[in-house]
DRENPA-3360 file (N, C-alpha, C; in nm, 2 decimals, always signed):
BEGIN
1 = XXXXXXXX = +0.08/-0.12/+0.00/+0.00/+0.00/+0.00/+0.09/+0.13/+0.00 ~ +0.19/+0.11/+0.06/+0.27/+0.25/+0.09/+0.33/+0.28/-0.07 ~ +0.33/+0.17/-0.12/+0.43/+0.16/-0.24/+0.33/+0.23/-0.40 ~ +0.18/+0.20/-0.38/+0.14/+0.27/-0.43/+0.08/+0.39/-0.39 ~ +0.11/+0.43/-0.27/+0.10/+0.61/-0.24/+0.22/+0.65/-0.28 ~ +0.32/+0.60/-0.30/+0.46/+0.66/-0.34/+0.45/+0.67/-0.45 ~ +0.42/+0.60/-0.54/+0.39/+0.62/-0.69/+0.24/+0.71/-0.74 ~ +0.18/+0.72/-0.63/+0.07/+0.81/-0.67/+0.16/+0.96/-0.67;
9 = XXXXXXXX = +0.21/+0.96/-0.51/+0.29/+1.11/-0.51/+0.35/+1.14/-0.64 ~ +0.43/+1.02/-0.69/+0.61/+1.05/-0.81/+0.49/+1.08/-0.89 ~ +0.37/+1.02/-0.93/+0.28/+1.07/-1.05/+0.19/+1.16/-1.09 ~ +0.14/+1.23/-0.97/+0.09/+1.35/-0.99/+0.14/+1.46/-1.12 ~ +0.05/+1.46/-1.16/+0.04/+1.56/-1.31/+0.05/+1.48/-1.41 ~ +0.07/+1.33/-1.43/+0.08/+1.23/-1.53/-0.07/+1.18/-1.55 ~ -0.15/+1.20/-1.50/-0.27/+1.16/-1.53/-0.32/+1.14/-1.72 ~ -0.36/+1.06/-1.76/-0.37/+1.01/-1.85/-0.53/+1.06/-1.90;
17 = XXXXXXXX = -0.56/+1.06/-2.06/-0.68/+1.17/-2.07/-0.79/+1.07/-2.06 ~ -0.91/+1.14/-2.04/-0.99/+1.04/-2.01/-1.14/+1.14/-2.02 ~ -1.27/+1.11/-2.04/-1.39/+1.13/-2.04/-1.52/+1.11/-1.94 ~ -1.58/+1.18/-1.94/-1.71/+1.10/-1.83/-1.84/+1.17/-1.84 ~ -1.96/+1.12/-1.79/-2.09/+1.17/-1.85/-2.09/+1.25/-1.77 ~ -2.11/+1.43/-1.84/-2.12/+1.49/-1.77/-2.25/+1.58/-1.71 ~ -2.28/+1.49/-1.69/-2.47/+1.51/-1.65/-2.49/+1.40/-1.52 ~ -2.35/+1.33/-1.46/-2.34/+1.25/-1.34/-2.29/+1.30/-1.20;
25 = XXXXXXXX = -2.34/+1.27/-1.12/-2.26/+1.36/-0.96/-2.23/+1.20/-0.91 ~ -2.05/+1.22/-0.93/-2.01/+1.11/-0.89/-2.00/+1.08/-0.73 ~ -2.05/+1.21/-0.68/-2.05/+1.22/-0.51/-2.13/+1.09/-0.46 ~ -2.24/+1.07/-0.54/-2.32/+0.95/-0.53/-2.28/+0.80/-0.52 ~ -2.16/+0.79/-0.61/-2.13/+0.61/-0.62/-2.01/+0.62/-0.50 ~ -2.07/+0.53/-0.43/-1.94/+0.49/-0.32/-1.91/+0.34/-0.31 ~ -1.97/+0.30/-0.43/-1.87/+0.13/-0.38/-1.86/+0.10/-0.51 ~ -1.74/+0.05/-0.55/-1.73/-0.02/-0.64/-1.70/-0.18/-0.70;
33 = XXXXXXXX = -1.72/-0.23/-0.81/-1.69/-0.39/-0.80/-1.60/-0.41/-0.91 ~ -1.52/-0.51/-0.93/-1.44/-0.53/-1.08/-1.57/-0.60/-1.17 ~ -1.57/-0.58/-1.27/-1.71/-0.67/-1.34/-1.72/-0.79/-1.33 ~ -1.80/-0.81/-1.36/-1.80/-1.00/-1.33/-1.76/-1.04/-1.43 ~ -1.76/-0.97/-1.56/-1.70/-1.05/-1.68/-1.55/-1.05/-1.70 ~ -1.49/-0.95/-1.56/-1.35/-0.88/-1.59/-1.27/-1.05/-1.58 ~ -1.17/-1.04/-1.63/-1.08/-1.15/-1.68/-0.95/-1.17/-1.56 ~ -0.95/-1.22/-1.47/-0.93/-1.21/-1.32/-0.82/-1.35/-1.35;
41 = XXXXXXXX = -0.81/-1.44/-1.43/-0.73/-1.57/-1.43/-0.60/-1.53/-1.53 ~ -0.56/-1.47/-1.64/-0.47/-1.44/-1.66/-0.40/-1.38/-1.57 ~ -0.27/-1.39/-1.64/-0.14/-1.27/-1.54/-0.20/-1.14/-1.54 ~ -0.23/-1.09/-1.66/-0.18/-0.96/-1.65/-0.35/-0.96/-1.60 ~ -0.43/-1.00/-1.63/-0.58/-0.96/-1.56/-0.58/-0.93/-1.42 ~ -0.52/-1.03/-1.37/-0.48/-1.01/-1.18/-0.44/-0.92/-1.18 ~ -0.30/-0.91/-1.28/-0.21/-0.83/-1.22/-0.33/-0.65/-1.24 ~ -0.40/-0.64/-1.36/-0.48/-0.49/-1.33/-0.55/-0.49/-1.28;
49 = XXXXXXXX = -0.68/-0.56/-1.19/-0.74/-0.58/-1.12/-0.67/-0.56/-1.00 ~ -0.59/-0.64/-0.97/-0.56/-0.63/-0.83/-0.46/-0.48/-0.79 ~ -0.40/-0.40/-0.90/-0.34/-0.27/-0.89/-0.50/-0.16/-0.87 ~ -0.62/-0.19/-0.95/-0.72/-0.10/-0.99/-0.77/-0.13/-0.85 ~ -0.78/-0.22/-0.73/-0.84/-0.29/-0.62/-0.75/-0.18/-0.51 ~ -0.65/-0.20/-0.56/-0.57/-0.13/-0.44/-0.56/+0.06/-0.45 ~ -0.61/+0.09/-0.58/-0.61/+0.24/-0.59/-0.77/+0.27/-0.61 ~ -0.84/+0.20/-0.62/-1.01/+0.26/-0.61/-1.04/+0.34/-0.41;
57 = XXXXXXXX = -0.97/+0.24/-0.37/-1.05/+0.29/-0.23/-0.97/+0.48/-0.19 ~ -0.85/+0.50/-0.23/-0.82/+0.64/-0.25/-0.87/+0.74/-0.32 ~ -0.95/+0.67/-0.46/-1.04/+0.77/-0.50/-1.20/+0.78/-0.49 ~ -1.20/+0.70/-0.30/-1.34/+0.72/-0.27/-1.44/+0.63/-0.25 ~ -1.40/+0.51/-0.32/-1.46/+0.41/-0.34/-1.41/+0.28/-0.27 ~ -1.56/+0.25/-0.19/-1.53/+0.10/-0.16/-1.54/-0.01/-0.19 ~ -1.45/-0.08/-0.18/-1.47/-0.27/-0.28/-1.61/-0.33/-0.22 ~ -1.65/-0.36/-0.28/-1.74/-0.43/-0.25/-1.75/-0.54/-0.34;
65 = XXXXXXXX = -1.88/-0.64/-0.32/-1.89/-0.81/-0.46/-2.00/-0.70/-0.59 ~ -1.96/-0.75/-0.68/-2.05/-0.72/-0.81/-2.19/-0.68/-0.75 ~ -2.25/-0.80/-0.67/-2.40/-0.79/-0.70/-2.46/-0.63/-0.60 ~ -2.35/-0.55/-0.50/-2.36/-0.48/-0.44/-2.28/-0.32/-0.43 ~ -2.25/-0.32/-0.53/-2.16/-0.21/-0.61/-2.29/-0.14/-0.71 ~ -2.23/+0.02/-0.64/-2.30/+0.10/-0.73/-2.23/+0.13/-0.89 ~ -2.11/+0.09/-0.90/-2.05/+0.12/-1.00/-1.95/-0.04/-1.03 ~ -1.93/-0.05/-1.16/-1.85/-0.17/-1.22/-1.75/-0.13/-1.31;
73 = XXXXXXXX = -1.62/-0.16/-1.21/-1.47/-0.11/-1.36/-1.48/-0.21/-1.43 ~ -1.42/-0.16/-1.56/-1.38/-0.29/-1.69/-1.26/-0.27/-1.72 ~ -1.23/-0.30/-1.79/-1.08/-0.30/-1.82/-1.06/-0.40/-1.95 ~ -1.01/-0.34/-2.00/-0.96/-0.39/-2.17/-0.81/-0.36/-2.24 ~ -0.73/-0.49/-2.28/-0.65/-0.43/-2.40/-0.72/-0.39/-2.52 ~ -0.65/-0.25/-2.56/-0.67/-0.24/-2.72/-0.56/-0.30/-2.80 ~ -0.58/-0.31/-2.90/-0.53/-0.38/-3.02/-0.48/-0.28/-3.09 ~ -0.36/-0.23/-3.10/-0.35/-0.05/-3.19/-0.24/-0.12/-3.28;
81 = XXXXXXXX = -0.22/-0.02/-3.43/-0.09/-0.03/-3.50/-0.08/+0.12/-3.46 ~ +0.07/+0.14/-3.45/+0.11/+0.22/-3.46/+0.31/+0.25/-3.60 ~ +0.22/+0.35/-3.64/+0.30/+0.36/-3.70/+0.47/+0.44/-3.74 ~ +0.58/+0.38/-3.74/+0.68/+0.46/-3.76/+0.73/+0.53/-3.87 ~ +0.72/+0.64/-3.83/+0.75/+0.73/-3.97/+0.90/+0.84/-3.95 ~ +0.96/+0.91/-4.09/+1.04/+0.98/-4.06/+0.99/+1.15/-4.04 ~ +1.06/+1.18/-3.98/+1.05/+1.39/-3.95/+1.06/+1.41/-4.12 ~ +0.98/+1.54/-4.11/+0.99/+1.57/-4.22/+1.14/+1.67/-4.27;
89 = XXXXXXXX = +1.22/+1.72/-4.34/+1.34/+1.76/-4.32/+1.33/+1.92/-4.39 ~ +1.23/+2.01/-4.34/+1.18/+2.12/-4.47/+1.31/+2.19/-4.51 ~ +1.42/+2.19/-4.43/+1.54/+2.28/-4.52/+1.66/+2.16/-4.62 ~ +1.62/+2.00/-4.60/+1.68/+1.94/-4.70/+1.63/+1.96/-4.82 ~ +1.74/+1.95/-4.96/+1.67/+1.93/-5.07/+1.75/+1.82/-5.11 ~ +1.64/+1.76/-5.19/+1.74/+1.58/-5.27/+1.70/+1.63/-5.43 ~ +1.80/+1.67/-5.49/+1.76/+1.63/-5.61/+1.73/+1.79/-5.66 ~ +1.59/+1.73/-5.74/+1.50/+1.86/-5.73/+1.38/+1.89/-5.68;
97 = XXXXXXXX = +1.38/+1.84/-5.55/+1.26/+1.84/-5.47/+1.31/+1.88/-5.32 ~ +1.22/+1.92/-5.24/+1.28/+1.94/-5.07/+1.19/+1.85/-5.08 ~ +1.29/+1.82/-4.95/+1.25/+1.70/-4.83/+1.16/+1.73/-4.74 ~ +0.98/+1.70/-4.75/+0.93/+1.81/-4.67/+0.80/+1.70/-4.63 ~ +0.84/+1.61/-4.65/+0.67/+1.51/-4.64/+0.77/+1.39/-4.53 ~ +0.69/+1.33/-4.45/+0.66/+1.26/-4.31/+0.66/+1.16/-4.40 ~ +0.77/+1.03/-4.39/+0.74/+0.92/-4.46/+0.73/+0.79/-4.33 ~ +0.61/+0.72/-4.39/+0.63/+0.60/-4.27/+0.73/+0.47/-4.37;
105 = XXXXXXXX = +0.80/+0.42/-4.23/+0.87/+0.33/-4.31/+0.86/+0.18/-4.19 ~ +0.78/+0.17/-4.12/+0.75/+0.08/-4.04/+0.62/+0.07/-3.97 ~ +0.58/-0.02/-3.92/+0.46/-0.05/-3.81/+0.49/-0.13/-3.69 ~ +0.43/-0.12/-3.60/+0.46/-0.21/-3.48/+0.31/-0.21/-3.42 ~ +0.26/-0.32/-3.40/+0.16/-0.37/-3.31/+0.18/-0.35/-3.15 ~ +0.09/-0.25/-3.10/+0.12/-0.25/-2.99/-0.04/-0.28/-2.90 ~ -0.07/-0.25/-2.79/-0.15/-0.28/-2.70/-0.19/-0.14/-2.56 ~ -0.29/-0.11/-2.55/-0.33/+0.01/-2.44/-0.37/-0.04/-2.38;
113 = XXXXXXXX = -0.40/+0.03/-2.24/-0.54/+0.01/-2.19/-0.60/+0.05/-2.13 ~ -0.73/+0.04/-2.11/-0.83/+0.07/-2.11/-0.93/+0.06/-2.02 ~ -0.95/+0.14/-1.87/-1.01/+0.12/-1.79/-1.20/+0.19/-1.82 ~ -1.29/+0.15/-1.76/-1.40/+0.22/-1.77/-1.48/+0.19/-1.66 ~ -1.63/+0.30/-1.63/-1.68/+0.24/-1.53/-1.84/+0.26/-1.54 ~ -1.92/+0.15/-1.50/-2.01/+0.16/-1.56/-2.15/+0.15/-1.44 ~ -2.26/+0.19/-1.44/-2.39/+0.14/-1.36/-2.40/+0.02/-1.38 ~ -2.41/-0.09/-1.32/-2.44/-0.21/-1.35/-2.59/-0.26/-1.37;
121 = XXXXXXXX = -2.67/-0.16/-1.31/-2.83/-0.22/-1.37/-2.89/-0.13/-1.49 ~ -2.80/-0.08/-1.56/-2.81/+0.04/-1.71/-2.74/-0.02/-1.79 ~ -2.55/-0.07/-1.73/-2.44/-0.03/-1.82/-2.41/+0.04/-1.87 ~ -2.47/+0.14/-1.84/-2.42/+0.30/-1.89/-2.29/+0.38/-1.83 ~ -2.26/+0.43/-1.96/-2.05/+0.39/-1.91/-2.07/+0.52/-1.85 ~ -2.02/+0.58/-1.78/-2.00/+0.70/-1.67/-1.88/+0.76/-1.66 ~ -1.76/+0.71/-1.69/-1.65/+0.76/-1.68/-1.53/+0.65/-1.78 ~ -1.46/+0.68/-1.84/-1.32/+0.63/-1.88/-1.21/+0.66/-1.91;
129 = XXXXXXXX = -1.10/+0.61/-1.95/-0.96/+0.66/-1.95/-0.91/+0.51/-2.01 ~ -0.80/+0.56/-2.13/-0.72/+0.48/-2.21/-0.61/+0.56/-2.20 ~ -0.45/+0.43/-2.19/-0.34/+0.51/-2.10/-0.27/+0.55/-2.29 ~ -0.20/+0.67/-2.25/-0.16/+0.72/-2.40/-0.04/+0.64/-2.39 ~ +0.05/+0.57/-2.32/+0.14/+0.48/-2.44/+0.12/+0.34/-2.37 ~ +0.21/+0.29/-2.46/+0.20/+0.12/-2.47/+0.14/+0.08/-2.39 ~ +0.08/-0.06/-2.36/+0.12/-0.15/-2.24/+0.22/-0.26/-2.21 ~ +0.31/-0.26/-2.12/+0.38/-0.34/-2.11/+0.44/-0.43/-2.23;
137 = XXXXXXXX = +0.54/-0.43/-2.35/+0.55/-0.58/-2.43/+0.55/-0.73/-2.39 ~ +0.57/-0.78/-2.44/+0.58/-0.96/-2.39/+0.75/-0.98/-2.35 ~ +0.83/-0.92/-2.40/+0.95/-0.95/-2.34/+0.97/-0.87/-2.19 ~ +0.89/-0.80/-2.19/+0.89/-0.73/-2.00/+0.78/-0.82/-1.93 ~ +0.84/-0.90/-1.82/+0.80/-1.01/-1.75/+0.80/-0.99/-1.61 ~ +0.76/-1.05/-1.50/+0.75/-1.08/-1.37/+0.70/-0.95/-1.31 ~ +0.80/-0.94/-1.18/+0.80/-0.80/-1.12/+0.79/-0.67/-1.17 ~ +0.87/-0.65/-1.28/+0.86/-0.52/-1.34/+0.75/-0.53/-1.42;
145 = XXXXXXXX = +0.69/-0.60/-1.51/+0.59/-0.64/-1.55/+0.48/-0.59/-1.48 ~ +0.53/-0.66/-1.36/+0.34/-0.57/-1.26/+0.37/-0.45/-1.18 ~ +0.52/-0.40/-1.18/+0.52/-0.25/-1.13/+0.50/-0.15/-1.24 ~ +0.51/-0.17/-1.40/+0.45/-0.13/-1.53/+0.31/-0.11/-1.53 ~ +0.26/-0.23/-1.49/+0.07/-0.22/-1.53/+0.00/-0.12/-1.39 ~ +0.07/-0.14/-1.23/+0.06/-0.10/-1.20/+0.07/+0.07/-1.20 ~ +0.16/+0.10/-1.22/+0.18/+0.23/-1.29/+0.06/+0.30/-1.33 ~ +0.07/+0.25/-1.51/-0.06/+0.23/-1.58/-0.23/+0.25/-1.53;
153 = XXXXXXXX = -0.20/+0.17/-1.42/-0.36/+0.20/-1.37/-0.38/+0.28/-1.26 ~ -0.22/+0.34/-1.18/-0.23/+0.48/-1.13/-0.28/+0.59/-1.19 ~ -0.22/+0.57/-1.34/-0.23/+0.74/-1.41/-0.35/+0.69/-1.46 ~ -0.40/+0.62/-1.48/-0.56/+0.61/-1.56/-0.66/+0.65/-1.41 ~ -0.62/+0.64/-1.31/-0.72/+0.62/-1.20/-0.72/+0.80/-1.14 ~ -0.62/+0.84/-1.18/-0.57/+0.96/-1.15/-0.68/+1.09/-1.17 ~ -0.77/+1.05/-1.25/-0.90/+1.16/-1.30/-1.00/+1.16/-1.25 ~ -1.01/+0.98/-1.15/-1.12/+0.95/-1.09/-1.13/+1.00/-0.93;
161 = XXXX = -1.23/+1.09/-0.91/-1.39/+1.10/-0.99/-1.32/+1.23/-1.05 ~ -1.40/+1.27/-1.18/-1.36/+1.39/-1.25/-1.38/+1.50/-1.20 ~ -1.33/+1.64/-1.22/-1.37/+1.74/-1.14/-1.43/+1.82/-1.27 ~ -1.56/+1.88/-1.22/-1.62/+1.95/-1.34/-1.62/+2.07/-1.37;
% end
């Protein structure tokens, strides 16, 4: 616990962008549940659940079971390409042309994620946030692996509840 107040402190102003219905007074939801559909048996599912478990009760909210939660997080990888391209060079010239156009010369498949939170007897989404870079690759494993995601679901958690 101390370990993620320390990382909440080092992260302040990293908060990651995020959305919410603004026609809701989040003063109202005080307990929250991971969804029942959330994916809790993978590594990395534990591993965001159990970082999103340990930073909800700081922004207000108590754990409670699914059937007794006013609100339900989800949580998702996205699937993204992202593309690599070169700077454009406006004072090179090649030839008889400047160098002035952004060329991609690669792709790399990467992965985000994606927390949200929803009324469970609506499902009407109320608040969310997708973290602006990567998540974790497959070659970053174990420990650092889960001080990464946790990270990750500090700065996503960081807007909750939104201030309007």
């Amino acid at each position: 616990m101390l370990r993620l107040f320390a990382l909440t402190l080092l992260l302040s102003g990293c908060a990651a962008p995020y959305d919410y219905a603004e026609d809701t007074n989040f003063q109202n939801f005080t307990s929250v549940a991971l969804a029942p559909d959330s994916d809790t048996h993978s590594l990395d599912g534990a591993r965001i659940g159990t970082a999103a478990e340990a930073m909800l009760p700081a922004r207000g909210l108590r754990l409670t079971t699914p059937d007794q939660a006013s609100l339900w997080l989800h949580y998702q990888l996205l699937q993204e390409t992202r593309l690599l391209t070169t700077m454009p060079r406006m004072l090179s010239r090649h030839g008889d042309f400047w160098d002035d156009e952004e060329r991609v010369y690669g792709a790399v498949r990467q992965q985000r994620l994606e927390l949200w939170l929803t009324q469970p007897h609506s499902g009407k989404v109320l608040w969310r946030s997708k973290h602006p870079k990567a998540f974790p690759a497959e070659n970053i494993n174990g420990a650092e692996r889960s001080r990464r995601i946790e990270q990750q679901v500090v700065e996503l958690l960081q807007n909750y509840p939104p201030q309007p």
